[in-house]
C-alpha positions in Angstrom: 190.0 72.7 148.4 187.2 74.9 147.9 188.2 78.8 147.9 185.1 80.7 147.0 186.5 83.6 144.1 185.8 86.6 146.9 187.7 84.6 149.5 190.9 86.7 150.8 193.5 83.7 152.4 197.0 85.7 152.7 200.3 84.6 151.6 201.4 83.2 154.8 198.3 81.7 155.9 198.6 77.9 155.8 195.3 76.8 154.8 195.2 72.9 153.9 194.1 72.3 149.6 190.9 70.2 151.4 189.1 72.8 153.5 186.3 74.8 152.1 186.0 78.4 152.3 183.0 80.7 152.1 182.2 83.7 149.9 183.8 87.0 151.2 185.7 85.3 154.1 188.9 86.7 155.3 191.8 84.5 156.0 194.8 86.4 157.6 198.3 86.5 158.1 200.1 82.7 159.5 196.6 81.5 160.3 196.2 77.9 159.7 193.1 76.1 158.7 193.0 72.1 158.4 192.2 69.6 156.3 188.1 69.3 156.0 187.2 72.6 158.0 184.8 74.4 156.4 184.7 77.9 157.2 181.5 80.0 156.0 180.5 83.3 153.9 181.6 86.5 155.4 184.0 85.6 158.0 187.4 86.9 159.1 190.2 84.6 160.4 192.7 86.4 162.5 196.5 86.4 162.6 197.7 83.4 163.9 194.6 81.6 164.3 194.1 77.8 164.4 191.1 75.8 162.9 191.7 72.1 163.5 190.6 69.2 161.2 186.9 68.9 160.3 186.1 72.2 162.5 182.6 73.7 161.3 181.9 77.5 161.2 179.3 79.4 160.0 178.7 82.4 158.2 179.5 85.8 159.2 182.1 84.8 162.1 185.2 86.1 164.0 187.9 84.7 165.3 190.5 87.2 166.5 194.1 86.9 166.8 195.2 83.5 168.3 192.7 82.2 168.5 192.8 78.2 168.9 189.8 76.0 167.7 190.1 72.1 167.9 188.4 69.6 166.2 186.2 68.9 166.3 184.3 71.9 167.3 181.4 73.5 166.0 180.4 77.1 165.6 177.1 78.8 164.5 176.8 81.6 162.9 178.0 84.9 163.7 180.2 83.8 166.9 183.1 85.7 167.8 186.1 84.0 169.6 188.1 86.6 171.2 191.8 87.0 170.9 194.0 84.0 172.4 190.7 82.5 173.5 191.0 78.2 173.0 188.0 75.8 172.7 189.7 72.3 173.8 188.9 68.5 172.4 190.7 66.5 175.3 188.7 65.4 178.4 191.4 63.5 180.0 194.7 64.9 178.3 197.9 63.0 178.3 201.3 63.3 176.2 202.0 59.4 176.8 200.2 56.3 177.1 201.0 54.5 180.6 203.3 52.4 178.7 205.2 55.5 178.1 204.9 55.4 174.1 203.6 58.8 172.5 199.9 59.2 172.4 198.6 58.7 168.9 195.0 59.7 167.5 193.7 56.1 168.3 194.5 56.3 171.5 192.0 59.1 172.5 188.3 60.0 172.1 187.6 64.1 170.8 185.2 65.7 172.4 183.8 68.9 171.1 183.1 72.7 171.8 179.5 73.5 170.4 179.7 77.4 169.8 176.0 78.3 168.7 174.4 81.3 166.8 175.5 84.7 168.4 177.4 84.0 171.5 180.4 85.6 172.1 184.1 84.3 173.8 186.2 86.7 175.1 190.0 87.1 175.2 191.6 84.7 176.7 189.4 82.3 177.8 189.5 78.6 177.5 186.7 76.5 176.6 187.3 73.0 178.5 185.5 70.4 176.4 182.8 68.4 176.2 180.4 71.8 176.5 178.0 74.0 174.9 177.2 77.5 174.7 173.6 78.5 174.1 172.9 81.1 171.3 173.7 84.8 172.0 175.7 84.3 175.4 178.2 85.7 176.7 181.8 84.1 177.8 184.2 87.2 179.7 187.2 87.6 179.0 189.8 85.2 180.8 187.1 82.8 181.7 187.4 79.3 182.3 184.3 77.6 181.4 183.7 73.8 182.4 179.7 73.2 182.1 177.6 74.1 179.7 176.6 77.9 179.4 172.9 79.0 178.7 171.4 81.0 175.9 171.7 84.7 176.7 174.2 84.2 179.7 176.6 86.2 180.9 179.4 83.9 182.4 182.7 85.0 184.0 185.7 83.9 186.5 187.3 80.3 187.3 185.4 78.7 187.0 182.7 80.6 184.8 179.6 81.5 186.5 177.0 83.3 185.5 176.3 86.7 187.1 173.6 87.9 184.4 172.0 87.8 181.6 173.0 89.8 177.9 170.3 90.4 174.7 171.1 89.5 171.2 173.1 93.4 171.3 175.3 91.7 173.9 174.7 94.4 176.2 173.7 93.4 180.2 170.1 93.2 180.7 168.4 95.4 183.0 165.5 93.6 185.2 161.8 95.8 184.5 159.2 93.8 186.9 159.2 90.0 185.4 160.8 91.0 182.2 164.9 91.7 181.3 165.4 95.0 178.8 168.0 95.0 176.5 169.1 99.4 177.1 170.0 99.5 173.2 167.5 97.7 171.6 164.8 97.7 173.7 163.9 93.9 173.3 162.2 92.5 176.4 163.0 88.7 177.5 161.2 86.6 180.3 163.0 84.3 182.7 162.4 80.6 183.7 164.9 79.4 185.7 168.0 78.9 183.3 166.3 80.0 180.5 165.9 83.1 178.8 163.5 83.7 175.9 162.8 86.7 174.2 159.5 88.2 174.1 157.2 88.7 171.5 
């Protein structure tokens, strides 16, 4: 295992002697963290969260109480994954093979959540892999998201939709004539059909 010395990994965290952890991350209480994750600089680990086998996460991310990552999932950097929220690995799940003996890892294919820089998943939602969500989106709270999700979207409901568009503050956008505002920032982004892309 590699603990960087300004790691914090709790007493009853369960964190597997081949994982690698980053400078300044935060590992906290019953959390468990795999064999050959690698976790980042400057990240916190919430109670009772899970980070399956060969998970990747970047620097400076959160992932809240209960939260469930499977391998083998990928997350940029500075991602938050809400309390409770789950990013799934099983396209076609099953307990038993049709033969009726117990499903072993040879007997199924993972597929993977790709998390990139920025976005956000809120609490409680499920992330039903193979999918991706762009950089900076947005993921509501309880959502249950089955297609890919654009950079800068704002996705909710059952399944997730998206109703808008959020800046890299996470805030809505407000629409000015051809251009999105960010109201905290002020950034300006232009539209193209799916796409959002900041301004210059």
């Amino acid at each position: 295992m590699t603990i960087a010395d300004s790691a914090t990994i709790q007493a009853t965290a369960d964190v597997d002697e081949r994982a690698e952890i980053g400078e300044n991350t935060r590992i906290w209480h019953l959390a468990q963290v795999r064999e050959g994750a690698r976790i980042g600089t400057g990240c916190n680990i919430g109670r009772g969260a899970y980070v399956g086998p060969d998970v990747v996460i970047g620097d400076s991310c959160k992932l809240q109480n209960y939260a469930l990552v499977y391998e083998p999932a990928r997350l940029g950097n500075g991602v938050f994954i809400g309390p409770a929220a789950v990013l799934t690995n099983d396209e076609f799940p099953r307990a038993a093979n049709l033969d009726g003996s117990p499903k072993s890892t040879e007997d199924w294919t993972e597929v993977a959540v790709i998390v990139e820089d920025g976005a956000s998943i809120g609490a409680r939602a499920v992330c039903v892999a193979p999918v991706t969500i762009g950089a900076w989106a947005l993921v509501a709270a309880g959502a249950v998201v089955t297609k890919d999700v654009p950079a800068h979207a704002l996705v909710v409901g059952v399944p997730a939709r998206r109703i808008g568009w959020v800046g890299r503050a996470g805030r809505p956008l407000t629409q000015d004539g051809d251009d999105w505002v960010c109201p905290d920032t002020g950034e300006r982004y232009r539209e193209d059909g799916e796409t959002l892309t900041l301004v210059d």
